[in-house]
N, C-alpha and C positions, 0 to 999 in steps of 0.2 A: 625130791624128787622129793628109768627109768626108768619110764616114764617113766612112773609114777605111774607119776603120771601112771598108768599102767603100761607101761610098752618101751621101749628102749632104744635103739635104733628108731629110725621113722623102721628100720629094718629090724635091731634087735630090741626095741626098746622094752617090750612086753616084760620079759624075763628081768630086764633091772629094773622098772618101775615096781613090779611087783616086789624085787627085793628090796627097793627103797623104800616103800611104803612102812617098811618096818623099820623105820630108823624113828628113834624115839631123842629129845631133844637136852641142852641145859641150860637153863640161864634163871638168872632171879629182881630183884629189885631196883628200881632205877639210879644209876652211878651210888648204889652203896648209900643212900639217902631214902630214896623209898621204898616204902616195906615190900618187900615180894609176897610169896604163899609159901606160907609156913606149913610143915607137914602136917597131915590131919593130925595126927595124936603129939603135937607137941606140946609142951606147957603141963597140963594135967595128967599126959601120957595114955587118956584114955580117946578110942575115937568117936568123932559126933555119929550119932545118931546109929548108931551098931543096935538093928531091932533085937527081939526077944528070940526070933524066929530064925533058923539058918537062913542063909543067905546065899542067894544062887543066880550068878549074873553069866549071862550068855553073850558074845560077844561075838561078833561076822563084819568079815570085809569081801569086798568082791575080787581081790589082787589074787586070788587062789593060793596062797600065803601058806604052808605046810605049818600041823600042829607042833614041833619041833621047832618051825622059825617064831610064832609067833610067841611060843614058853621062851625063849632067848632074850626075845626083845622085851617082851611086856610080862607074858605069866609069868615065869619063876619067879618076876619082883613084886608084881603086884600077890600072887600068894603067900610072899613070903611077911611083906606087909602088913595083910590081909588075914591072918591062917582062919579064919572062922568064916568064911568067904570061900564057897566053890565056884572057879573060875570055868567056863567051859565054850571052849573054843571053835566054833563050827566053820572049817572049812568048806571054801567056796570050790564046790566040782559038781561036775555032773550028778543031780539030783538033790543037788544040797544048795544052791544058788541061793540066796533073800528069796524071790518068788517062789522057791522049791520049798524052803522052808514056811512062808508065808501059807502056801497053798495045807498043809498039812498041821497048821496051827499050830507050830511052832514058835514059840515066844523068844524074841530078839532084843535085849535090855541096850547094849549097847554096839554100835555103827563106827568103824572110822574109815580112812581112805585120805589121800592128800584133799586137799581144799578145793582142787581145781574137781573130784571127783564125787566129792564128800554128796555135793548137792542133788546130782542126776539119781546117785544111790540110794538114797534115803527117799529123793521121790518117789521112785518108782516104786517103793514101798508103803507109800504116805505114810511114812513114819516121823517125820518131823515133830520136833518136839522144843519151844523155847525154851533155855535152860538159864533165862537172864534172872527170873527169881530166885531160882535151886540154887543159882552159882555166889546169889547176894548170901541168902541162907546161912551158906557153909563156906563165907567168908573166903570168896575168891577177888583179889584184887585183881581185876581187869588193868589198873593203871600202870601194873609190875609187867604186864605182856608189852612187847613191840609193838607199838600206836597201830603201824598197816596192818597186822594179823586181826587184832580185832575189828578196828574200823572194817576189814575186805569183807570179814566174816559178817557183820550187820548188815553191809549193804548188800552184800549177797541174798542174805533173811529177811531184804526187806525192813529191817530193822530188830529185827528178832536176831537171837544169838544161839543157833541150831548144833552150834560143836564149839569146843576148845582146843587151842594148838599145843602140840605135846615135843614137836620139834618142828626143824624149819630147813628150806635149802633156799639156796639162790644162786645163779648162777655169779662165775668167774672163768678167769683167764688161767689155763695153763701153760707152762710151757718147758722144751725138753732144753735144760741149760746145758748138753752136752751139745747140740746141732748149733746153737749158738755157737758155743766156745767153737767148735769145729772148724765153723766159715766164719767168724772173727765178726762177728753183728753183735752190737747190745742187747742185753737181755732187756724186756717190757719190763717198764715200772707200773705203780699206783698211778693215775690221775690222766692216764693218755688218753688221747682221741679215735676217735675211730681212722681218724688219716691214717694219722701215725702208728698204728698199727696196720694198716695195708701196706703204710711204709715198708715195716720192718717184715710182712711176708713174702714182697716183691724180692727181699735180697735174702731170704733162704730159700725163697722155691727155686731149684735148678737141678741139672743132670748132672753127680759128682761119682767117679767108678762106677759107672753103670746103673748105678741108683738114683731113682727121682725122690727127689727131696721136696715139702710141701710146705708151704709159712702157716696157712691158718685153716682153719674149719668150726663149725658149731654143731651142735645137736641141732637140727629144722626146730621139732615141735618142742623142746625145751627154749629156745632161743626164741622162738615166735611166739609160744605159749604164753610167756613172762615175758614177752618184750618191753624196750625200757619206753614208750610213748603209750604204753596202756591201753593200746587198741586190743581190743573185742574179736573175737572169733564171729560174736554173734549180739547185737546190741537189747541192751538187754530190756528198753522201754518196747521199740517192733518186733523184738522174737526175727531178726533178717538178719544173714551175715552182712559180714562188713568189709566184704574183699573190692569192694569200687573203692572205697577210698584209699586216695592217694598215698598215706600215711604206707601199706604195703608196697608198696613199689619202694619206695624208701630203704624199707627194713629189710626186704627181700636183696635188695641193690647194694647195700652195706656188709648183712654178714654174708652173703655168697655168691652173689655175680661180681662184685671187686676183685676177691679173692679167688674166685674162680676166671679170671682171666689168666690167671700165671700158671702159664704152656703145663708145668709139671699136673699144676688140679686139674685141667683140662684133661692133659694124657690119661689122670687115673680116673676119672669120672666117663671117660669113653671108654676107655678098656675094660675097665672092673664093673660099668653100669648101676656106681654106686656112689655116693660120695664119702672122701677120707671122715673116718670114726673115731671109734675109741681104740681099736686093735692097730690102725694106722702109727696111734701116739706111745701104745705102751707097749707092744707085742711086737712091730715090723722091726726099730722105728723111722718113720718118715717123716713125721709131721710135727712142727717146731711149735705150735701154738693151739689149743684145743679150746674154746668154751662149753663146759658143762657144768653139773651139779656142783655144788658145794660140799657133798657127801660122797662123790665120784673117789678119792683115793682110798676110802674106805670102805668102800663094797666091791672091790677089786682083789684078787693075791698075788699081784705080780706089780704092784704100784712101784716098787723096791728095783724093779727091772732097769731102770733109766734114774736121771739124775734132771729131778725136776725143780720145781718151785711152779708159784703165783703171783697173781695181780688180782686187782679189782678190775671189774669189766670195763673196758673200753668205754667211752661215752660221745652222744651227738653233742658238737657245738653248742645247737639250740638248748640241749638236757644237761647240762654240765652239774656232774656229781650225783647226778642219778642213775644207779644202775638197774638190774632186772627187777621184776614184782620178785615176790616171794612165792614158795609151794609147800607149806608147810604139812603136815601130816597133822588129821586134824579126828579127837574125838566125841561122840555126841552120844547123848543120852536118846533113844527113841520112845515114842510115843505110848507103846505098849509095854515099854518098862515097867517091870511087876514092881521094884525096889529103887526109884527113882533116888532117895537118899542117900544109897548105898552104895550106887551106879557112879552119884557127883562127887563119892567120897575118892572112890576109885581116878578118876580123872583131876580129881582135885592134887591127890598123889603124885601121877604122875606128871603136874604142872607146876610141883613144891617146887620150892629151895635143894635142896637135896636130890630127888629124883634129877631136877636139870643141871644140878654140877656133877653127879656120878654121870652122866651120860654124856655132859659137855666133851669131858677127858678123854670118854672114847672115841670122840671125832664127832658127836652129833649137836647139830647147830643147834643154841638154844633160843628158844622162843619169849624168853624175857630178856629186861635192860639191864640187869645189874652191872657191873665191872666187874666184881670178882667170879661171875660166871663166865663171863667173855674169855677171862684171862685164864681161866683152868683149861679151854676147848682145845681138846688132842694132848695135852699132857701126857695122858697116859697113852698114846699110841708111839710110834716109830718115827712120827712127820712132827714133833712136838715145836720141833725150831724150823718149821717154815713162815713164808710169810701170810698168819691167820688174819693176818690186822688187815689183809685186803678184803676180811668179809665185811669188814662193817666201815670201809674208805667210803665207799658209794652211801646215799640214801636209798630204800628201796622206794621202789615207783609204787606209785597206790595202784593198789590190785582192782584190776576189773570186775565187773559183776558177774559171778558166777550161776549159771544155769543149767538148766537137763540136755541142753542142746551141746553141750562144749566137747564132749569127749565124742560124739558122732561126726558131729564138722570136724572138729580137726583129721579124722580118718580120710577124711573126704580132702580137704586139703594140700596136708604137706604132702603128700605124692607129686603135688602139682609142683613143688621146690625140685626134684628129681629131673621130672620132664623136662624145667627150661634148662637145668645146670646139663643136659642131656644134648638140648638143642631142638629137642624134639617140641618145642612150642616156645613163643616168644611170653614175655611176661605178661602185658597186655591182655594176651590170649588167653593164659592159664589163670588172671585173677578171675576176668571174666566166665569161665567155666566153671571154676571153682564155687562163685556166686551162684550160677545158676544149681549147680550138683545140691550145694548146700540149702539153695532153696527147698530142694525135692526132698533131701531128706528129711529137712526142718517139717515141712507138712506132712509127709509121710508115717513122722514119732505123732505128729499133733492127733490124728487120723485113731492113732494105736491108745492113744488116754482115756 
């Protein structure tokens, strides 16, 4: 990440995105041959460019992210890094938003927020800030990061480089290897098809002691958002959604009207007026196969409730070995940054060697190539021997162009997944609407610049 995204269900999503945003990442240099980013103060032990002056770097996200989460995840490490460095953290609430604080000239050094959001955020602040010389400067090897994360973030910029990624998620396959064992079905490996996984939910969805049991389900807007054919919410040369093209009916028809023919997702989708979640797979449980986040077992406390494991995500025929874009968690230096060197040192930090293997072990995916950060990821948590190697089975799909429009459309959108899994509109209908909705908004924000 959910969202992240900001939002979580298309129903809870709000509340995990926001949590997820705070997942910080590990990784380092490529197969252990090229160099990653080595801690600022390594080597001479002092750090570059530490002015005469204290140093006061102000930091905001729009996820409403509590001062408590965000000292967990970033401050107590980056202070403790740092200690000649006051870190100070302005939660986003009522009165205190970017524009709130914008309005009352409050000075804002450094932005972050997942990638898919990083860009509307920082516009809407015209804070944008290239940060492709600072990051030459202060010796950040761009080639140590995962190729899609930086190349998404350029094309995004236009070619400017507006943030750096600090961690990463992408989606995958879960699934409950008790429901398996149960009804005597193979458990999903690495490298399957999208068939072959409708296969394998046709023969656990069914009615057993009274209980309806379910094969498959995904997050809408994490599954759509990052879907693996890199279609567009919103394209980004016309500023127009992209819901005519064919490519959605597709996606829409693969992860949920398939799977949503099997009588039991049918039953819970009419009864409950919702579709099976996350509380379905780890709280009920009913549901044998989930896709979400990569970071999903560890923003949870009841992971430990069922007897699970993974896969790499299902793939089309046509995309074979391609799995989801990425959504990484991404930080930027802004425009008004008083201490722009001091700001790249901070972010520089949290993209080391080091920052991304302490954070790898806790579960958070890292945003470089190295191997021996790969191989440290979840170590130190509870899930250390599952199967991690499905994060990096798939190639990621290159990420779409990111714009101010993406987080508005998709509101407008994935509802529309709801209606037809409902019945209450054929798909046809519901792209079609969705096209026009999103037209309205898309002029609506353009109206508001």
């Amino acid at each position: 990440m959910g969202t992240k995204r900001k939002k979580l269900n298309v129903y809870w999503m709000p509340a995990f995105i926001a949590g997820i945003v705070w997942i910080v990442s590990g990784c380092s240099g490529s197969g252990g041959q090229m160099k990653g980013n080595a801690d600022p103060d390594s080597g001479s032990g002092k750090k570059e460019n530490v002015p005469a002056e204290p140093v006061e770097l102000v930091i905001h996200t729009n996820n409403g992210g509590t001062a408590e989460s965000f000292d967990a995840n970033y401050g107590d490490r980056i202070r403790k890094k740092f200690p000649d460095y006051k870190i100070n953290y302005i939660q986003s609430k009522a009165g205190s938003t970017l524009q709130d604080l914008l309005a009352t000239g409050q000075r804002v050094d450094i932005l972050f927020q997942t990638d898919s959001y990083y860009f509307e955020l920082a516009e809407s602040g015209k804070l944008q800030f290239d940060m492709t010389d600072l990051a030459k400067k202060h010796g950040v090897n761009l080639g140590a990061f995962e190729p899609q994360l930086i190349e998404g973030l350029k094309t995004s910029g236009g070619g400017k480089l507006y943030a750096l990624p600090v961690s990463n998620m992408i989606q995958v396959m879960y699934y409950n290897k008790g429901l398996f064992d149960k009804f005597g079905v193979p458990y999903p490996k690495d490298g399957m098809s999208w068939d072959e996984t409708m296969d394998l939910a046709k023969k656990l969805d069914r009615e057993d002691g009274g209980t309806s049991y379910i094969g498959f389900t995904a997050s809408p807007a994490h599954i759509l958002g990052n879907n693996q054919y890199s279609v567009p919410y919103v394209d980004a040369k016309t500023e127009k959604p992209t819901f005519l093209d064919d490519a959605w009916k597709k996606l829409i028809d693969t992860y949920f009207l398939q799977p949503g023919k099997n009588p039991s997702y049918q039953n819970f989708v009419t009864s409950k007026k919702k579709l099976p979640y996350r509380l379905e797979f780890t709280d009920t449980p009913i549901l044998g196969m989930f896709v979400f986040n990569s970071s999903f077992p560890f923003s949870i406390p009841n992971m430990n409730a069922i007897n699970w494991d993974l896969v790499a995500l299902p793939t089309f025929k046509d995309k074979p070995k391609v799995g989801s874009q990425s959504m990484p968690v991404v930080f930027g230096i802004t425009s008004m940054a008083k201490n722009k060197d001091a700001a790249m040192e901070v972010i520089k930090y949290l993209a080391s060697d080091e920052a991304q293997i302490a954070e790898a072990k806790k579960g958070n995916m890292p945003v470089l190539t190295s191997d021996a950060v790969k191989k440290s990821f979840a170590q130190d948590t509870p899930f250390k021997d599952k199967n991690w190697g499905a994060l990096y089975y798939n190639q990621i799909a290159p990420a779409v162009t990111k714009n101010s429009y993406l987080l508005s459309v998709e509101k407008v959108f994935t509802p529309y997944v709801q209606q037809v899994m409902e019945g209450k509109k054929d798909l046809n209908t519901a792209l079609r609407e969705a096209q026009e909705q999103a037209e309205k908004t898309i002029a609506d924000a353009k109206l508001k610049k």
